[in-house]
Structure formats: structure tokens, C-alpha cells
C-alpha positions in Angstrom: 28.9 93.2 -7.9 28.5 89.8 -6.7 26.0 88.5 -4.2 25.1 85.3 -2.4 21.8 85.9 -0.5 18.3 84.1 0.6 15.4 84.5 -1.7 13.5 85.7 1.0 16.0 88.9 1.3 16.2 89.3 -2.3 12.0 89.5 -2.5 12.8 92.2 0.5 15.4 94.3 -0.9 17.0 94.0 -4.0 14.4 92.4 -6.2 11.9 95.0 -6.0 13.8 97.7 -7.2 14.7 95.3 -10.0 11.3 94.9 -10.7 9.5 98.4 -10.5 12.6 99.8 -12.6 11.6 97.1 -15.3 8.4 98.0 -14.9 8.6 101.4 -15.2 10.3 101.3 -18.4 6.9 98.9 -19.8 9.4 96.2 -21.4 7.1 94.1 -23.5 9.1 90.9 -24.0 9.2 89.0 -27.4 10.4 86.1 -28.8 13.9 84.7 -28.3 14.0 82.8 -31.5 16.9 84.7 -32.8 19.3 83.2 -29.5 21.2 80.0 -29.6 21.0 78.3 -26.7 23.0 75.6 -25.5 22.4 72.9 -22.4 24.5 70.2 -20.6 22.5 68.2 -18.3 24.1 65.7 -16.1 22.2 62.9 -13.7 24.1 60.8 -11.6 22.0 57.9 -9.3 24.1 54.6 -10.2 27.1 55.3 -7.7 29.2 52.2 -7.3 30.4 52.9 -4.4 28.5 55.2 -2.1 25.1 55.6 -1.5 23.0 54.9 -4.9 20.3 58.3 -5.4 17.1 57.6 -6.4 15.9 60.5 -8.1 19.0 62.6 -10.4 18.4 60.2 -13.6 14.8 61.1 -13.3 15.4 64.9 -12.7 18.0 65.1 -15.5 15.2 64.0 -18.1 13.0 66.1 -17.2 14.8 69.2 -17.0 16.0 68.0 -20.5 13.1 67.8 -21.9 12.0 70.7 -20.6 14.9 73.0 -22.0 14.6 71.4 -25.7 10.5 72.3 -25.6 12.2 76.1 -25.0 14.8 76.1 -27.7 18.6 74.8 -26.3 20.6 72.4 -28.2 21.3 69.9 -26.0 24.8 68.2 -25.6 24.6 64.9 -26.5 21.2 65.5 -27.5 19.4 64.5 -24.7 19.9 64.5 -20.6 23.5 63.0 -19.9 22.6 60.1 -16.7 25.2 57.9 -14.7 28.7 59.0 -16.0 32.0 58.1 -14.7 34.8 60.0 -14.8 36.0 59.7 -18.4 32.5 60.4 -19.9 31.9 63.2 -17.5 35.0 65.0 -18.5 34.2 64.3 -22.5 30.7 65.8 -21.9 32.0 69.4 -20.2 34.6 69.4 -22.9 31.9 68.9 -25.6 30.3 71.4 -23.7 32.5 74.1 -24.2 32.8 73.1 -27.9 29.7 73.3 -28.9 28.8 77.3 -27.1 30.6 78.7 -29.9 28.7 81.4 -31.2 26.3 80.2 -28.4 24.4 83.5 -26.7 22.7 81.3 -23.2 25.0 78.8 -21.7 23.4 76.3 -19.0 24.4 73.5 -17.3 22.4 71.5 -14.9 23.8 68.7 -12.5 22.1 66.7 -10.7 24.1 63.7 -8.0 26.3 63.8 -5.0 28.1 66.7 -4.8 31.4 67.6 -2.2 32.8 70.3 -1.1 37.0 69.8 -0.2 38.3 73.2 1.3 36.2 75.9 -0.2 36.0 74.3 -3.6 33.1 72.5 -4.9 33.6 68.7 -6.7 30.6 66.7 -8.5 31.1 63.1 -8.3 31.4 60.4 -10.8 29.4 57.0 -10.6 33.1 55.3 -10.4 34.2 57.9 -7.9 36.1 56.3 -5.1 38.6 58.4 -3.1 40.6 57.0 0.2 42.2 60.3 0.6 42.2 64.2 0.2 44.5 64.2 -3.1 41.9 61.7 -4.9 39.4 64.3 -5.3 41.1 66.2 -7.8 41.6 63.2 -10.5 38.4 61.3 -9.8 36.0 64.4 -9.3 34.6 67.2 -11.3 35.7 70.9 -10.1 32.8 72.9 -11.0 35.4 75.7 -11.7 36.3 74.2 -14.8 32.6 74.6 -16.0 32.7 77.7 -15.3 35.9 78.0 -17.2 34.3 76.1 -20.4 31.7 79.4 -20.6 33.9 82.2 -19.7 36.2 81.7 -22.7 32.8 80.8 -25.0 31.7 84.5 -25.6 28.2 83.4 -24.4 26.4 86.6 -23.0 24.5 84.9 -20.2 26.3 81.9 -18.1 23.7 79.7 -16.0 24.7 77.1 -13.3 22.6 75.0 -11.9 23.4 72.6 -9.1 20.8 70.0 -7.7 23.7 68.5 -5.6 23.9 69.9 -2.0 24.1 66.3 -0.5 26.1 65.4 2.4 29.7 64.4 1.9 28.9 60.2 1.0 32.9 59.7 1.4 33.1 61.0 5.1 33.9 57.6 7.1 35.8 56.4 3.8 39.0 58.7 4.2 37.9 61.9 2.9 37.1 64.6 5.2 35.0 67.4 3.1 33.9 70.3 4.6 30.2 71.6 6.0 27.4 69.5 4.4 26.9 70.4 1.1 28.6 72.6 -1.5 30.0 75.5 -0.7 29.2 79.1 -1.9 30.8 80.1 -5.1 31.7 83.7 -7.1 29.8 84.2 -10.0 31.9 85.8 -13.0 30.8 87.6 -15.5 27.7 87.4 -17.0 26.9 84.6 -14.6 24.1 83.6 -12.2 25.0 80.6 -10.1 22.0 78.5 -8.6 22.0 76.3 -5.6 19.6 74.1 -4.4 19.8 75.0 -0.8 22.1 77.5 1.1 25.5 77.1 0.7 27.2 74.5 3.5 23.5 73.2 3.7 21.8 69.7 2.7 19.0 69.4 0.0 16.0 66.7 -0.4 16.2 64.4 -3.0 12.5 64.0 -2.9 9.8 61.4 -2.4 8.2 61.2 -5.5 10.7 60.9 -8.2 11.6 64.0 -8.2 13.5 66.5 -5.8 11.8 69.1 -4.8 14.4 71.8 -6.2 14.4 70.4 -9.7 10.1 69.9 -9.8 9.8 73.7 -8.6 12.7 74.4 -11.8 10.8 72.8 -14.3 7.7 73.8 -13.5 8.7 77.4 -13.2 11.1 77.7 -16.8 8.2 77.2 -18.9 5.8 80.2 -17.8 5.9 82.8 -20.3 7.3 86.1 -19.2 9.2 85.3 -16.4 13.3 87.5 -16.5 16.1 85.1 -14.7 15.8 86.5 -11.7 11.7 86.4 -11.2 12.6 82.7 -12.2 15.1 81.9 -9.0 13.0 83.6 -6.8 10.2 81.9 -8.2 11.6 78.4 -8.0 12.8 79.4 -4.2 9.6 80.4 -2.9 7.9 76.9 -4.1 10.8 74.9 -2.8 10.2 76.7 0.4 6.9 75.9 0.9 7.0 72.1 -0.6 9.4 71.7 2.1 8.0 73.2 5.0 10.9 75.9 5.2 13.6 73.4 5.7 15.1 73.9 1.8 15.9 77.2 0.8 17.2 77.6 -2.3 20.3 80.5 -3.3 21.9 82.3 -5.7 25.3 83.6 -6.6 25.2 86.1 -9.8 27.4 88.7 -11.0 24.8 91.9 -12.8 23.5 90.5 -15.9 23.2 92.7 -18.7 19.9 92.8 -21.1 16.5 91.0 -20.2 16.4 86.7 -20.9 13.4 85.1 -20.9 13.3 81.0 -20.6 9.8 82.0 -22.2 8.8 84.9 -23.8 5.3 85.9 -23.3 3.4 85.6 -26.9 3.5 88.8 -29.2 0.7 90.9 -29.5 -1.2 89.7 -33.0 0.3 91.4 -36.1 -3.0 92.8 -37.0 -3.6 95.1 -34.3 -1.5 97.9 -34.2 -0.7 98.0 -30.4 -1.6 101.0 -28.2 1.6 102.5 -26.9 0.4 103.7 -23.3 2.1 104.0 -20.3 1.1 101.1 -17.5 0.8 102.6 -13.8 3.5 101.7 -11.7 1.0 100.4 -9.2 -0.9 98.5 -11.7 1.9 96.8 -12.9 3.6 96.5 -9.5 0.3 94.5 -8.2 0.1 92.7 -11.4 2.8 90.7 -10.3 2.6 90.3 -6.6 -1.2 89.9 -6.0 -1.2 86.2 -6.4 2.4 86.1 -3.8 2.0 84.5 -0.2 4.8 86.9 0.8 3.0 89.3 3.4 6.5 91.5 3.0 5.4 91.9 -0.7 2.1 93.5 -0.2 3.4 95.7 2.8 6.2 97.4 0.4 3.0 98.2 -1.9 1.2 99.6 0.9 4.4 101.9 1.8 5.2 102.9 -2.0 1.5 103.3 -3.0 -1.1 103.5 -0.2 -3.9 105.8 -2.4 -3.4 103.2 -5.3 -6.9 101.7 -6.3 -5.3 98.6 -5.3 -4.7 99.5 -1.8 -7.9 98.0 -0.4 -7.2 95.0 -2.1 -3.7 94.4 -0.9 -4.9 95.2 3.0 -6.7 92.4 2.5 -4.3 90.0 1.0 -1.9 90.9 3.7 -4.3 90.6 6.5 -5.2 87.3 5.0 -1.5 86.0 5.1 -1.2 86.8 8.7 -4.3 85.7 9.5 -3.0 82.5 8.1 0.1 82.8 9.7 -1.9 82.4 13.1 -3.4 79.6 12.1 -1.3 77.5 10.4 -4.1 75.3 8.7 -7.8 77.0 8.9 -10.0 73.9 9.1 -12.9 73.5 6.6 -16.1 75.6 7.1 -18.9 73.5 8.3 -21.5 72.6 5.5 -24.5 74.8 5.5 -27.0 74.0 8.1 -30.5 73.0 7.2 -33.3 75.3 9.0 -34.5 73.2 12.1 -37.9 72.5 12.3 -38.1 72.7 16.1 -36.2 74.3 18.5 -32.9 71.6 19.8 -30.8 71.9 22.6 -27.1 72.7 21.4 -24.9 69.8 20.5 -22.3 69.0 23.6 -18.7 69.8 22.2 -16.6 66.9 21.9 -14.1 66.0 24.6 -10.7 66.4 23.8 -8.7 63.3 22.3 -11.6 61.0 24.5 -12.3 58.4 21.8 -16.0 57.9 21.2 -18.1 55.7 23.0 -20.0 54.2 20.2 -17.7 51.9 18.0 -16.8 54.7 15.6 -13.0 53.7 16.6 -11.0 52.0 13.4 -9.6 48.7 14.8 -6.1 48.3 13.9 -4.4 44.7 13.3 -1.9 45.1 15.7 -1.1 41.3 16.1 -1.2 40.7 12.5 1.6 39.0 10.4 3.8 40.9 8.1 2.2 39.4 5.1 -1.3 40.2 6.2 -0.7 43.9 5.7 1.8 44.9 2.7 4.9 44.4 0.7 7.9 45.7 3.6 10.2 42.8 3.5 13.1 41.9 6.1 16.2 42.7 3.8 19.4 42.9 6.7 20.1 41.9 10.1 23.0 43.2 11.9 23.8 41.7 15.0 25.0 44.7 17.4 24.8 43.9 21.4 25.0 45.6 24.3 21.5 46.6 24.9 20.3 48.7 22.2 18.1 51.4 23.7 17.8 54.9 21.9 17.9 55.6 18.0 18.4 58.5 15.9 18.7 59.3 12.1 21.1 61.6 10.3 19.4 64.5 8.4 20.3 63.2 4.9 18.8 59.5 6.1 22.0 57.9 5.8 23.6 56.7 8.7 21.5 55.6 12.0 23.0 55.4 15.8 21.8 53.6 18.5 23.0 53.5 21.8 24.2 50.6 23.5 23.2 50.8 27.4 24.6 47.7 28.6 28.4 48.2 27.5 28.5 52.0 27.5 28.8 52.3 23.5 27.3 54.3 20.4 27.1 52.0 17.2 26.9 54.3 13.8 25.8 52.2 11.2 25.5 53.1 7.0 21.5 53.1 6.4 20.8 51.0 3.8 22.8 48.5 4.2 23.7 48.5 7.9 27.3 48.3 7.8 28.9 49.5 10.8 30.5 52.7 9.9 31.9 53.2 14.1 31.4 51.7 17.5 32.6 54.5 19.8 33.3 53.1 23.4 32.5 55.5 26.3 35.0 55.9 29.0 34.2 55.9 32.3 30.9 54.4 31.6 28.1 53.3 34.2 25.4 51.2 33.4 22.4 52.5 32.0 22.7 56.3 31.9 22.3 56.4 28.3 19.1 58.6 27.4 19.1 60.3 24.2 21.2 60.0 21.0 21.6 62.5 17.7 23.7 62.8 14.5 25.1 66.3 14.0 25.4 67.5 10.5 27.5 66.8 8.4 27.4 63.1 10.0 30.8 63.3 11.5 29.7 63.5 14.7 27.2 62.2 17.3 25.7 63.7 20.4 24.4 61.3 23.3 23.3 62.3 27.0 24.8 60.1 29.6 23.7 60.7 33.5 22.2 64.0 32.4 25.4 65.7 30.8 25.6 66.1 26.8 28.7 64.8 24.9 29.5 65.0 21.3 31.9 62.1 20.0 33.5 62.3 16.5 32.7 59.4 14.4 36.0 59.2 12.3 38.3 59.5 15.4 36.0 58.0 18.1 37.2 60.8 20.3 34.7 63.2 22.7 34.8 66.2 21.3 32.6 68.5 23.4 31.2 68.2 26.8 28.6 70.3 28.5 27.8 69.2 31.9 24.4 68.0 34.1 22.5 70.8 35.5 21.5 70.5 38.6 19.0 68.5 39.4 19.4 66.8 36.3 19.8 63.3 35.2 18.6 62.2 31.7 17.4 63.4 28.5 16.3 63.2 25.0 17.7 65.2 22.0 15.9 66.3 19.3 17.3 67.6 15.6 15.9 70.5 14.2 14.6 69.6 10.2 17.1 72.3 8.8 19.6 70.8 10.9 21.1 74.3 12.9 19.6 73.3 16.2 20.0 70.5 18.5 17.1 70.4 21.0 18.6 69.1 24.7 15.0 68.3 26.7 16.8 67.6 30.6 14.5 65.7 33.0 14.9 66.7 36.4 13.6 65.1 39.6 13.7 68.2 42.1 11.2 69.3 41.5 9.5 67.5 38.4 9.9 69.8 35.6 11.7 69.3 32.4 14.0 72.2 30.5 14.0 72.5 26.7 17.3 73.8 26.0 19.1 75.0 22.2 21.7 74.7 20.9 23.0 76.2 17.6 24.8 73.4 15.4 28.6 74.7 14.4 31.7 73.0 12.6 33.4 73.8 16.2 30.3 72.5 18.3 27.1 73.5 20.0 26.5 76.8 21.1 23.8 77.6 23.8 20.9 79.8 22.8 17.5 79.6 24.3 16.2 77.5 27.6 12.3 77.0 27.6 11.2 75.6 31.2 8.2 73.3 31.8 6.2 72.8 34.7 6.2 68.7 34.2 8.5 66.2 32.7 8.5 65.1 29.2 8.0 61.6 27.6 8.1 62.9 23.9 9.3 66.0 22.2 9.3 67.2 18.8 9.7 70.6 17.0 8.1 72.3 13.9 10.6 72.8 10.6 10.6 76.5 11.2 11.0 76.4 15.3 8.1 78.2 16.0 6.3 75.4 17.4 6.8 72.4 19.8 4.7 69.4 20.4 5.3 68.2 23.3 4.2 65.4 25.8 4.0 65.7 29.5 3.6 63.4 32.4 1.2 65.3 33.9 -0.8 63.2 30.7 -0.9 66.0 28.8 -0.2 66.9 24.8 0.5 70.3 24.3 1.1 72.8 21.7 3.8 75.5 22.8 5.1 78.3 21.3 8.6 78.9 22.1 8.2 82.7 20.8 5.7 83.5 23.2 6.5 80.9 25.9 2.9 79.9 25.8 1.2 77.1 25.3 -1.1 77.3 22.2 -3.6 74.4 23.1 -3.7 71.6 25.3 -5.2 68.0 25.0 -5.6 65.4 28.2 -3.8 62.1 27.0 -1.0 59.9 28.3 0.3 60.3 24.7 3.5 60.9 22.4 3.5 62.7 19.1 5.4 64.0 16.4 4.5 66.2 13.3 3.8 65.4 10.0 2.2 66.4 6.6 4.4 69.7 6.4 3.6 70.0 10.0 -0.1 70.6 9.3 -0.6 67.3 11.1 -0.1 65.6 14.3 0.3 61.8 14.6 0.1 60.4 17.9 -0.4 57.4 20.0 -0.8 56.8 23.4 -4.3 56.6 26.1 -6.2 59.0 25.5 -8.0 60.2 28.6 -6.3 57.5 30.6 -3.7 58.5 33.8 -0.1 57.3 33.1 0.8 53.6 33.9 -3.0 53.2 33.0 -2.6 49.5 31.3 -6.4 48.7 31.7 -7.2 50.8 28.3 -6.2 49.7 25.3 -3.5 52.0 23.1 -4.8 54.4 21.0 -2.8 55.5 17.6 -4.5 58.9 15.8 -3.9 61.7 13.7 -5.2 65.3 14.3 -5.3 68.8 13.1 -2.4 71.0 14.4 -4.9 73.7 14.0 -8.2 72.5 15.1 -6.8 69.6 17.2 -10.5 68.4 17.6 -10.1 67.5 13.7 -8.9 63.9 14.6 -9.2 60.4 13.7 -8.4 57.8 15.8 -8.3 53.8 15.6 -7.8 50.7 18.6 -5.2 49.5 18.4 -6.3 46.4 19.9 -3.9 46.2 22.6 -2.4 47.0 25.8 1.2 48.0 24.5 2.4 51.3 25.3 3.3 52.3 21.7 5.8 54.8 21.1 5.7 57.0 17.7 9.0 56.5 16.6 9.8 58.1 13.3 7.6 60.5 10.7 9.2 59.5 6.9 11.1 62.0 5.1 8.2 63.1 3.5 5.6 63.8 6.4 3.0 61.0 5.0 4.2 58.0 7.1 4.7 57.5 10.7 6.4 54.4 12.6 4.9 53.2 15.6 6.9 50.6 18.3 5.4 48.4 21.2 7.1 48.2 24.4 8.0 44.6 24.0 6.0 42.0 21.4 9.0 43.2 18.9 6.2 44.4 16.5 6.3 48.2 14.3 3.3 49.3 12.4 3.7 51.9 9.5 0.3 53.8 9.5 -0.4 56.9 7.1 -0.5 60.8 8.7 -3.8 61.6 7.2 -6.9 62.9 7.9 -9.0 61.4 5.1 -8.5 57.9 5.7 -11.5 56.9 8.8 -9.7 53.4 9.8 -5.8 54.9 9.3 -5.2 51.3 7.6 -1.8 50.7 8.2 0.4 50.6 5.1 2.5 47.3 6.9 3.1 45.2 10.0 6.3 44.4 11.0 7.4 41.5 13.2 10.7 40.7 14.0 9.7 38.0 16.2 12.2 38.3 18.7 8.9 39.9 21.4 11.4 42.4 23.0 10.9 46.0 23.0 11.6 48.1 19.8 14.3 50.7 20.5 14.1 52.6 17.5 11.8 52.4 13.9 13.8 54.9 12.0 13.0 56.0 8.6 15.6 56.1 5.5 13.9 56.8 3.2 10.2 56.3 2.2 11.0 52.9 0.8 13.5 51.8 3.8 12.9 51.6 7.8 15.7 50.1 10.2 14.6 48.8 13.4 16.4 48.5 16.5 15.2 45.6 18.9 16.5 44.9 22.6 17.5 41.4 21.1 20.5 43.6 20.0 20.0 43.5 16.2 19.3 46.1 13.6 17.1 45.1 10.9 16.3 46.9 7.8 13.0 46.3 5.9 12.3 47.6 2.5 9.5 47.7 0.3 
């Protein structure tokens, strides 16, 4: 029977069953010398003309490498990188020759991948398509992969897909369907694996590697793992590298036997081994006990709660939800020494009030770019119109920016800051523009003008959706959840002074509302958690607060005229602002800091030696960087989210010199930043 389903369900349901009945039946697994095994693996970075990827040449290699060390042949002997059409079409044809007599088939593909209605293409480097009908001769169908192993006689087909990228053709003529590949049938014998959900978009990592792929390599090579330990295995660690906004599927027919990417080692010849039979509950915790799946060690409380075990696994799950509560436990104090007298108790510190001794890091705010690090001015793209709000798309591709003056939206390609579409509003008033978002796939663009929320299309220029002002209303900002299903509408109202967080879930045929979360003050900077459980939010009342949109309460609350944004897999907070100071407070200088979303008194903060309100812009893709803007000396530092680093040295300074206020410091990547000045032009800096 086929099925396409989250890891997390499969943990729930249908792989313990799997499990216990492999279990039961004590399955000692031994060597797979005797199988041929066969791999293709494809990288594609060097695109000609799209959007170059940094990381599929790298992740090709190493899941090459990393298949020969456990027995395939590989097709061309090695990892297959940056093929065009021609090439790619001899290498799955190859493919298909050499699986004769093959028992494991696998092919791996990392690079941009489309889906076209319902069926999924991977591109060629020279891939260039104007129109619908081009996909089919200068694409790959992955069904004639598929195809290659069906008629091979192969008993076990794998599929591996490290390409659920947004569409990089969508202002260029083709109109694909939902971000990333769609969901395919498994035949036969076959276990399809995706590196997100189907219709979603996947990481291409940081660090020379995607995430997906790292998880994939690292998992295939521990001995006495079956296929489908390894997917769940490899989805678990994606999950948590990412913070929950990647979660990695599955599409597989039943697969008959047991495979092993690698065996465990044989027993040694000269013992006889001791046929006995192993508990179910012994081996049952034998695999789970080390899991930080609390649903995992509940189902072995149900099935076996007078096992020996039982006491340990309360433990473990009490633990997990313990940790659940609080989301990073800060580090036990070091043991005290005894004191030789009796002190009086140490005051606790005052929240976010720097410290009156000159323990603050001084920042070079008024530094020159060259004083600080290698970021380089690469493009400038001269825009107009009054540049005011930015926002990124979810893949980092495309940036928009609103244009207040004229009434306009400017959608520009990322890296190079081409314009991809200037959408002119109709009916436009001055200066109503207050928030801006791109909608997965990137087709469309949501802006608030006067308090209402419209969605434009980018390809047609058209308003798509409108959802009018509520009353009382008349601005806002918007804010994109990470695993891009929610748009976050934050209204400011004037009578009386409160601000509503509104929902919306993110369709192909628009928003939907969901959920309203009211606030007894108005907001000056919003951002939410990659699993939604969490807001960050800053108030006018000169507040930072911690809400929790589950329980509508607020989890903690800090006294600063501040804005902030999460980073480090949200186990961080980054934030800048005057702390302790009331707003419009210009006598104290700005303040830029980092604490502990857990124990916000966990903190380091530095002087930024200046009287700039500073926004925080941007958080890189990875969590470890944050951009900071002034108000109007047209300067952007890039600082590390860290806690171990006492002075927060920033990584650059940037200076555009054009001393107007920065409208936007968006990250594209962790390499790339594009800027957004009230001079009206967009510049991209790169390291």
C-alpha cells in the first residue's frame, strides 16, 4: 500500500509496529557482501541561467563517497556534478544499464528541482525554459528514473531527492506549481525520499552542506539501521538542525526482506552464539532510550508499564517535557565555596538595565567598512519612490521593498538585484504603506496600505486578494512564519492603543483567517518562533515580551524601548534598542544585545556608541548573524547572535554613505545582505 506521511506520524503509528514485530522475531543482521549495489549521484550548483546553488556539488561528493565506503558501484565512478541536459540523460541511461543483475538500486539528486502540474522535473545547468512545453525537452522527469529501475529486476528501488527548491523559472515564463516538488507514488519495491514535505521548500545549508543531505550521510553509515529506521532517523535530525521548519517525507510502496546500508558486525566465529530469546521490552528500549521523542517513551509506558525499564523511561519522558517548558535550561551555577562569614544576599540583577560599571562592550558604530571585515559593496540599483519597508522571500531569492512616495512595490532577484516587477498601486495615497511580505512560492506579495491587507501577483501585477481595515485600524507590519504556512498581520490601532496579531494560513488560492491574539499596547517589532509557539514581541508601552500564543500569556517580560528577533534555532534573542529608557528617550545611547530566550537575564550587551534608534533588521538564514540599521547615518552593522562572545564584535560595518535612514538590511544568504536606503537604492554587499 502506498503512503506519503510525516516522520513524526510514522514514529507514532506505523513504525512501531514495524519495529516490535522485527523485534520480536530477534533478526540478527549480517553482512550484505553477497548484494550488488548500484548508485547514481547527481549535483547540480553551476546553473547558467538561474540562481547558481552553493552547496549540491559538495553534497553529491559526499553522499558519493559515502555509498562506495558501503559497497555500491557507482555510475561513472564517482558523484556526477553540474550536468546539462545531454550528460544528464546519458548518466540515467547508463544508470539503468549498469542495474542489471543489480539487487539495491539508488539514486541521489541534488539541484533545483520543479514541479509542472503534478509531475516532478530536475533541472539541467543549461536549463532555460520561456514556456510550459520547454520543460519536457530541457528537464529531467523523475518518472523516467523510476522507469530505469522498474524494468531492472532490482529488489529494492531508492530515491532520493535533495531538490525541494522553489521554482527559479517563476518570473521567466514558466508557472510551476506550489514550492517545491510534488508528492510522488512509490512502485514496487520502492521507497521515495524527499527532503521536505511535498509542495514545501528545503535549506540548502550554511555550511557546505544542506542539512538534509549532512543528516543522510551521517545516518547511512551506522551499522544496524533497516531503511525505514534510516528515514526516520535522517528526519528527526533534520528536524531539529532546523528548528522544525524542514521536515523531511517519504513515499514507499511495502518493501519485502530486511536492507541494511550497514550491517551490524557478526558475532566472532569462535563463539558459538547463545540462541535466547531478547525481551520485547528490552529490545523495544534498546532502541528508543537515547530518542527525544516524548511520544516514544509514552507508547512504552502503555505497552509495558511493569517492565524493569519503566522507571527509567518516566524519567526520560518527564525529562523531555520538562525540556519542552524550557526551551534551553541555562547552565547550573558553579559550586559555591563555603563563606567564611555570614553575607547579605546578592541583589538580583535588573532586567535588560546595562551595568553601571563599564562592563558594556563598546561597539564601532561610526567605523569605516574596511575597519571591521571583508563585506564588499557589489550592486547598486537605483529604485525611487521612497523606499520604506523590506521583506525577504523564504528561499532568499527575491527581496521587495515598498515604495511610499509613488504608491509602488519593487520585487527584485537577490543576488543580483534585477528587477523582477514594479507593481503600481491604484488608488494610491501617500504614505500608507506599512508592511510588505513575499508569499510562497514567490509569485506573490502581500503589502498593508491604510490598514487593509492586499496580495498582488508578481507575474501579472494584478491584486489578487483584499481583506479590509478593521476598525480602528490603520497600519501594520507582516510577518512570515519560517515554514512559510502563516502570514502574521500585526494591525496597529489608535482607539484605543492596542495592537492585534492576526493569522493567516498561506494557500495557492490566498490567505485564510485563523487565529487573532489581542494586545493591550501597540507594537514596534514582531517576530515568531519556527514552530509558532512563541512570539517576541515589542511594545510601546517599552516593553519586550515573551508570549505564548497557546496559552495567550505572556511568558516573561523585560522593561526596554527595544526591538528583537530570534536567532540560534530560536534559543536566542538578539535585540537592540534603550534599555530601561522611556520611548523617544534620545539622551541614552542605543544599546544592541543578545539574551537567553530561556533565562532572559543570560545576556550580553555592548554601547553602541550612539544615539541612533537602531532597528534589528534581519537574522541570517542560519540564526548566527543579525543586521542592525540606524534611523538615518545610512550605516548597517552585522553582529554575531551569541552568547559567548563578551564585546559581540561585529563581523562588518557597512556604510553606504548616502546618511539617510536604512529601510531594510535583508539577508540572502549568509555570504550576501541587500540594503534598502531612503536615497532610493538597493545595494547588495557580499563577502
Amino acid at each position: 500500500m502506498h503512503r506519503g506521511t510525516s516522520f513524526i506520524d510514522i514514529l507514532r503509528g506505523c513504525l512501531r509496529p514495524i519495529v516490535l514485530a522485527a523485534l520480536a522475531a530477534i533478526v540478527v543482521p549480517g553482512p550484505a557482501q553477497a548484494e550488488k549495489r548500484v548508485a547514481l549521484v547527481i549535483g547540480n550548483s553551476a546553473y547558467q541561467s538561474v540562481t547558481r546553488l552553493d552547496n549540491p556539488n559538495n553534497d553529491a561528493r559526499l553522499i558519493a563517497d559515502t555509498l562506495k565506503s558501503l559497497g555500491f558501484a557507482l555510475v561513472g565512478n564517482g558523484a556526477q556534478v553540474d550536468l546539462d541536459k545531454p550528460a544528464l540523460d546519458r548518466a540515467v541511461q547508463a544508470f539503468g544499464t549498469q542495474l542489471a543483475g543489480a539487487d539495491v538500486a539508488l539514486f541521489y539528486y541534488a539541484g533545483h528541482g520543479v514541479q509542472v502540474r503534478g509531475a516532478n522535473y530536475l533541472v539541467p545547468v543549461d536549463a532555460n525554459p520561456t514556456r510550459e512545453a520547454d520543460v519536457d525537452f530541457q528537464m529531467l522527469d523523475t518518472n523516467l528514473v523510476l522507469r530505469q529501475m522498474e524494468g531492472s529486476g532490482t529488489k529494492l528501488n531508492l530515491v532520493i531527492l535533495d531538490a525541494c527548491r522553489n521554482n527559479p523559472f517563476g518570473g521567466r515564463g514558466l508557472r510551476a506549481g506550489d514550492g517545491g516538488l510534488a508528492q510522488m507514488r512509490a512502485p514496487e519495491g520502492t521507497l521515495i525520499s524527499f527532503a521536505t514535505q511535498p509542495g514545501n521548500v528545503a535549506r540548502d545549508g550554511a555550511d557546505g552542506n544542506s542539512p538534509y543531505t549532512k543528516a543522510l550521510a551521517q545516518t547511512l553509515r551506522k551499522p544496524g539501521l533497516g531503511i525505514f529506521e534510516t528515514v526516520n532517523e535522517v528526519g528527526l535530525l533534520v528536524k531539529r538542525a532546523t528548528g522544525g521548519a524542514q521536515e523531511p517525507w517519504f513515499s514507499s510502496s511495502p518493501i519485502d526482506g530486511k536492507f541494511f546500508f550497514n550491517a551490524a558486525p557478526a558475532a566472532p566465529a569462535a563463539v558459538a552464539p547463545q540462541v535466547t530469546a531478547t525481551p520485547p521490552d528490552e529490545a523495544l528500549w534498546s532502541m528508543i532510550k537515547s530518542s527525544d521523542v516524548a511520544a516514544l517513551h509514552e507508547e512504552f509506558l502503555r505497552q509495558f508499564p511493569g517492565s524493569v525499564r519503566a522507571a527509567e523511561a518516566r524519567a526520560r519522558l518527564d525529562a523531555l517535557k520538562r525540556s519542552q517548558v524550557a526551551v534551553v535550561a541555562p547552565p547550573p551555577p558553579p559550586p559555591a565555596a563555603p563563606p567564611k562569614a555570614p553575607a547579605a544576599a546578592a541583589p538580583q540583577p535588573a532586567a535588560l538595565t546595562p551595568p553601571s560599571e563599564p562592563a558594556l562592550g563598546q561597539l564601532p558604530w561610526t567605523a569605516s567598512a574596511t575597519d571591521v571585515a571583508a563585506w564588499r559593496l557589489k550592486a547598486t540599483t537605483r529604485l525611487g519612490g521612497a523606499l520604506a519597508t523590506t521583506a525577504v522571500s523564504l528561499d532568499r531569492t527575491s527581496v521587495a521593498v515598498t515604495a511610499d512616495r509613488e504608491g509602488s512595490l519593487h520585487v527584485l532577484e537577490a543576488r543580483t538585484l534585477q528587477p523582477r516587477a514594479k507593481i503600481t498601486l491604484s488608488g494610491y495615497e501617500k504614505y500608507t504603506l506599512s508592511g510588505i511580505a513575499i508569499l510562497p512560492p514567490g509569485n506573490r506579495v502581500a503589502v498593508v496600505r491604510n490598514g487593509a491587507l492586499e496580495v498582488y501577483n508578481v507575474d501579472s501585477k494584478t491584486l489578487v486578494q483584499s481583506i479590509p481595515a478593521a476598525p480602528g485600524s490603520y497600519s501594520g507590519t507582516l510577518s512570515l512564519s519560517r515554514d512559510g504556512q502563516r502570514l502574521y498581520f500585526v494591525r496597529a490601532g489608535s482607539n484605543p492603543p492596542r495592537a492585534t496579531v492576526a493569522s493567516y494560513r498561506i494557500g495557492p488560492a490566498g490567505l485564510t483567517p485563523e487565529a487573532e491574539y489581542p494586545l493591550d499596547a501597540n507594537i514596534v517589532s514582531f517576530d515568531v518562533s519556527s514552530d509558532g509557539k512563541r512570539f517576541l514581541v515589542g511594545l510601546t508601552s517599552n516593553d519586550l515580551i515573551l508570549y505564548d500564543p497557546g496559552t495567550r500569556h505572556v511568558v516573561w517580560t523585560q522593561k526596554c524601548d527595544c526591538g528583537a528577533r530570534f536567532g540560534a534555532g530560536d534559543r536566542l534573542a538578539v535585540f537592540a534598542g534603550r534599555p530601561g529608557a522611556s520611548a523617544g528617550d534620545f539622551n541614552k545611547n542605543s544599546v544592541i544585545g543578545v539574551l537567553d530566550i530561556a533565562s532572559p537575564e543570560r545576556r550580553v550587551m555592548f554601547d553602541a556608541q550612539t544615539k541612533e534608534s537602531l532597528s534589528v533588521d534581519d537574522v541570517s538564514p542560519d540564526g548566527r548573524l543579525a543586521s542592525i540599521g540606524s534611523t538615518n547615518i545610512g550605516q548597517v552593522v552585522v553582529v554575531p547572535v551569541s552568547l559567548d562572545t563578551p564585546n559581540l564584535r561585529p563581523v562588518a560595518v557597512l556604510k553606504d554613505n548616502s546618511r539617510q535612514s536604512i529601510a531594510g538590511a535583508t539577508f540572502v544568504g549568509t555570504d550576501a545582505l541587500v540594503t534598502m536606503s531612503s536615497d532610493n537604492n538597493a545595494r547588495l554587499w557580499t563577502k
